[in-house]
C-alpha positions as CSV (number, residue, x, y, z in Angstrom):
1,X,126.6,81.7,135.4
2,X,126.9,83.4,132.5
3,X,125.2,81.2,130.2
4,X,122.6,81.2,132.5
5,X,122.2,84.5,132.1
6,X,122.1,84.4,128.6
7,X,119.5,81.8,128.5
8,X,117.4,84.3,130.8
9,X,117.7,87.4,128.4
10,X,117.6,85.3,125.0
11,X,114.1,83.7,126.3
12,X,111.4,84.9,123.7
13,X,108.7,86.3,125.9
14,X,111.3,87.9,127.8
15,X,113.2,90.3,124.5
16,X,109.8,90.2,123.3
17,X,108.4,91.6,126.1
18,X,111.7,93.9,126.7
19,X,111.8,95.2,122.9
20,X,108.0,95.6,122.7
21,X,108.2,97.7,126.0
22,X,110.7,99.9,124.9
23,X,109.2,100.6,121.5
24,X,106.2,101.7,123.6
25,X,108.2,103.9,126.1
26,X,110.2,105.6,123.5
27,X,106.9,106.2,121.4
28,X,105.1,107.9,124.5
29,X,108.2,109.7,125.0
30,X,108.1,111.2,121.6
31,X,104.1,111.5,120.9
32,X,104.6,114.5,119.4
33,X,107.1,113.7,116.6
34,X,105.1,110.8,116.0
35,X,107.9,108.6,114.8
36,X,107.0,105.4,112.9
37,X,109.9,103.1,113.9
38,X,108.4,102.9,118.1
39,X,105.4,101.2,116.3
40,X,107.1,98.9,114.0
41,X,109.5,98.1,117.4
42,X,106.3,97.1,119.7
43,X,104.6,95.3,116.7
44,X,107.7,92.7,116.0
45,X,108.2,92.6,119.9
46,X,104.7,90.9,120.1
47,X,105.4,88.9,116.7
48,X,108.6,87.5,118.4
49,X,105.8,85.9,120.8
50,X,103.6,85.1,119.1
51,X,105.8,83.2,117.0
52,X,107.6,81.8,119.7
53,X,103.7,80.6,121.0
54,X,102.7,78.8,118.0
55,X,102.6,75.4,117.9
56,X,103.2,75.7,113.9
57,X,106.4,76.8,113.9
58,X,107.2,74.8,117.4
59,X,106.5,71.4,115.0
60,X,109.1,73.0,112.3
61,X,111.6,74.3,114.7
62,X,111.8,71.5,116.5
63,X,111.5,68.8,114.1
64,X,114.3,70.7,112.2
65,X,116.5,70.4,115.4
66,X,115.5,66.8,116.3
67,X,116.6,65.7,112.7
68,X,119.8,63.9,113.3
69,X,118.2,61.7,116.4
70,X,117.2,58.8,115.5
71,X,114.7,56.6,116.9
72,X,116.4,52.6,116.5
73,X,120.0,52.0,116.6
74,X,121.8,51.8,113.5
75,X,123.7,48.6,114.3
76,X,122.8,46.7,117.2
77,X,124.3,43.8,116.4
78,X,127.8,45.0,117.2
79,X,127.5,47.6,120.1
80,X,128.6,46.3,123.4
81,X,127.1,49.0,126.1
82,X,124.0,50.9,126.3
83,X,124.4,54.4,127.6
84,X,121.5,56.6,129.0
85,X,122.1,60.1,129.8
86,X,120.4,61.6,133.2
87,X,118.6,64.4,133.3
88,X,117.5,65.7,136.7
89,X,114.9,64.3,139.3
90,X,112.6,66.1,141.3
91,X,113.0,66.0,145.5
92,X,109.8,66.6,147.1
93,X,110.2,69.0,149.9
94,X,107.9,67.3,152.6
95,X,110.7,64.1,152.3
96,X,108.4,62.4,149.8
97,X,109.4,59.7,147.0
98,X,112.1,61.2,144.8
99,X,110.6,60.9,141.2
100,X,112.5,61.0,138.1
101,X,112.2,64.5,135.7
102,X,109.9,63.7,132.6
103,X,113.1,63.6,130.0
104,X,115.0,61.7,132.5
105,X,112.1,58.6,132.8
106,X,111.3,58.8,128.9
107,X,115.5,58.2,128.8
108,X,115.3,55.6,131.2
109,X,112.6,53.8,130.2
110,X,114.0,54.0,126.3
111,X,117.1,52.0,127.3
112,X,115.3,49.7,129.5
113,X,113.1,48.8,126.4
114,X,117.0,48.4,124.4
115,X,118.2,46.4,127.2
116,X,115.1,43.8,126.6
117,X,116.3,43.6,122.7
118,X,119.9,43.3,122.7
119,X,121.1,42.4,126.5
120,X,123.6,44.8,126.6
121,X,124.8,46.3,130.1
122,X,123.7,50.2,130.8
123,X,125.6,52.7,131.9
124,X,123.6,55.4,133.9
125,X,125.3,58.8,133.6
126,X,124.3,61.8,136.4
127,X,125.5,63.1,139.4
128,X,124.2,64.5,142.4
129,X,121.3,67.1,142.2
130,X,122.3,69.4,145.0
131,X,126.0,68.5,146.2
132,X,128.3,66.2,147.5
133,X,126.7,63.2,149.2
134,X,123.0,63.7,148.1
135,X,120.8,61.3,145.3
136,X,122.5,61.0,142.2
137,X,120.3,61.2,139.0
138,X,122.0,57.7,137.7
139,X,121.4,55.9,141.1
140,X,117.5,57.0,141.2
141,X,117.6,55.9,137.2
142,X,119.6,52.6,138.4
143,X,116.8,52.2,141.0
144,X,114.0,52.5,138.5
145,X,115.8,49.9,135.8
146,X,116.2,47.3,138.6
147,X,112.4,47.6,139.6
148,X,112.0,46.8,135.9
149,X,113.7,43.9,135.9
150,X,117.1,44.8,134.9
151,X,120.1,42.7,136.9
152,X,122.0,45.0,139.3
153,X,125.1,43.4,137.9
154,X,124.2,45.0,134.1
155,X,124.0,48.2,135.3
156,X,127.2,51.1,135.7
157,X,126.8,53.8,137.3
158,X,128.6,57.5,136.7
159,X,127.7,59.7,139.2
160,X,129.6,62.5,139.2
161,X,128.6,64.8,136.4
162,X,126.6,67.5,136.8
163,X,126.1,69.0,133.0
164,X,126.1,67.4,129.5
165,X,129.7,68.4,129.2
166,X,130.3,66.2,132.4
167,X,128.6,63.4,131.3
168,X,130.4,63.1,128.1
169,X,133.9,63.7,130.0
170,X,132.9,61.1,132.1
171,X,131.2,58.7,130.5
172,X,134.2,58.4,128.2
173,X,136.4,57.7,130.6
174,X,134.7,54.9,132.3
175,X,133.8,53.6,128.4
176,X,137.7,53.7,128.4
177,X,138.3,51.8,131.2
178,X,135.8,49.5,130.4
179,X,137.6,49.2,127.0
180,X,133.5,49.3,125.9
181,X,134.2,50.5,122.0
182,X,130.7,50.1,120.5
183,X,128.3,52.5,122.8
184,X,124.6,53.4,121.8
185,X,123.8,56.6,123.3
186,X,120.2,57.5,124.6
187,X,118.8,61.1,125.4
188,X,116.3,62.8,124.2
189,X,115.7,64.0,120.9
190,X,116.1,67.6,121.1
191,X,119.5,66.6,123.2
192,X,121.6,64.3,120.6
193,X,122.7,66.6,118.5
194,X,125.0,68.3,121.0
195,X,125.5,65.2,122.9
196,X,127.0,63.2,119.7
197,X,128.6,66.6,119.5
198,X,130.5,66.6,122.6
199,X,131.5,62.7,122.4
200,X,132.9,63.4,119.3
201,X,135.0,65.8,120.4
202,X,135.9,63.4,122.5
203,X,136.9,61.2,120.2
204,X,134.3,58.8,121.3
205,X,132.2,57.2,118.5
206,X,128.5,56.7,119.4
207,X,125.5,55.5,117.9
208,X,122.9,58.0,119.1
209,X,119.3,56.8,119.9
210,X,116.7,59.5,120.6
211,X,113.3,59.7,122.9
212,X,110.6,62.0,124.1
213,X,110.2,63.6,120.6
214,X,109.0,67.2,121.2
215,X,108.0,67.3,117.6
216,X,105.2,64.5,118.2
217,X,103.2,67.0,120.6
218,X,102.9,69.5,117.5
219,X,100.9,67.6,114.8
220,X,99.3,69.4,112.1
221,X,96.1,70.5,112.4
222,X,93.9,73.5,112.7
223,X,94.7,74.1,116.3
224,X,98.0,74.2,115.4
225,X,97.4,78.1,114.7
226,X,96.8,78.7,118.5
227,X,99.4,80.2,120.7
228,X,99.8,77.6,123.4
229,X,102.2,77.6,126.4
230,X,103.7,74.1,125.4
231,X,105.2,75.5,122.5
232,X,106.8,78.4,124.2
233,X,108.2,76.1,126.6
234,X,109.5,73.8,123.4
235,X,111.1,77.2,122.0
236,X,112.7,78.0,125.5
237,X,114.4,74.1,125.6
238,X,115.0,74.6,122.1
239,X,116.9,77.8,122.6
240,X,118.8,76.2,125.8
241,X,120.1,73.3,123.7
242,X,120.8,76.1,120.9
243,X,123.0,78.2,123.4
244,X,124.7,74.7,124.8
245,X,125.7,74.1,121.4
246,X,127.5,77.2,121.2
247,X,129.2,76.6,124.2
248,X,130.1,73.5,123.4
249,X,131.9,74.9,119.9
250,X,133.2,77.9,122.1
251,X,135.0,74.9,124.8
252,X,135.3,71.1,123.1
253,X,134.9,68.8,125.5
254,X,138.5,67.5,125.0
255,X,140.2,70.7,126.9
256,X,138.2,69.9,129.9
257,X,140.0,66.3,130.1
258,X,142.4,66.9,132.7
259,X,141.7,70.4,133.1
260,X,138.6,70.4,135.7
């Protein structure tokens, strides 16, 4: 809840729109002294959006962050297990088809294209959506693999983790079980860094394989100098993965093993 909160007051727009507000209040307040710092406050208020809006610094910001992902496994040869993070699906509310979130199909279909190269079993990794009982994330990406022609008998399924921290937790312990030594790890881009992270901690060596490039959508070009909405919404995933790695530094993964 908290880092949920967090995420809400950190968002750009938002402490843009909060410190640019305040510089004008406290500048109306005070016409008459005509301070200069309510103007400088309202000016970088905006800045903060406007940088936070431009595709520009969206391609540098996220490229920057994306920069330990890469895009082929390092050593296929010798991994023995393919694992594919979930992450979320969409439930219509008139009881239509359940379709996959866009990171979790660019995911899915990453290590469905893996599976065609080098054989190797997947492991699905997501839990239920809204509680006990209801779809899993892994069983609708299971369902999707086996439509592309994957064998049922290739695929594991986790499906009990509800957050990245989860998945890793999990995941591990299955890979454990398993005694799977060798796992390439899929997520997107702008999610390895803390993922590898979090396996680490759990003493879990991975080969992580990323997808859905966020820096791709920001070439260079003139147009790049135009606030758009996709790269505010790059910043605000940016800044969650930012926060989670934080979290992730403030409680390792290995002190949730066993501790729930």
């Amino acid at each position: 809840m908290m880092r949920e909160l967090l995420e809400l007051l950190a968002q750009p727009i938002a402490w843009g729109l909060v410190v640019s507000g305040y510089g004008l209040w406290r500048l109306r307040t005070r016409i008459k002294e005509r301070p200069f710092w309510p103007y400088r406050l309202a000016v970088f208020g905006w800045l903060v959006i406007g940088l936070a809006s431009s595709p520009l610094v969206a391609r540098f910001t996220i490229a920057g962050w994306e920069r330990p992902a890469a895009r082929e496994p390092s050593d296929p040869e010798t991994a023995d297990v393919l694992v594919v993070l979930g992450g979320g699906i969409k439930i219509p509310p008139d009881e239509g088809p359940v379709v996959l979130a866009t990171n979790t199909l660019y995911r899915a279909l990453r290590v469905f294209d893996l599976h065609r190269q080098t054989g190797l079993p997947i492991l699905v990794s997501g839990g239920p959506v809204s509680g006990p009982g209801s779809l899993t994330v892994a069983g609708e990406m299971a369902k999707l693999l086996v439509e592309l022609g994957v064998p049922e008998t290739a695929i594991l399924r986790e499906e009990v983790s509800t957050s990245t921290r989860e998945n890793a937790v999990e995941t591990a312990r299955i890979l454990r079980e398993r005694g799977f030594k060798r796992p390439i790890l899929v997520t997107s881009a702008l999610h390895v860094r803390r993922a590898e992270m979090l396996f680490a901690q759990l003493e879990v060596p991975i080969d992580g394989v990323g997808c859905d490039f966020r820096q791709d959508r920001f070439p260079i070009q003139a147009r790049s100098l135009i606030p758009s909405n996709a790269a505010l919404a790059a910043h605000q995933e940016w800044l969650h993965e930012a926060l989670g790695m934080v979290d992730t530094l403030a409680r390792p993964a290995n002190r949730t093993v066993g501790n729930p």
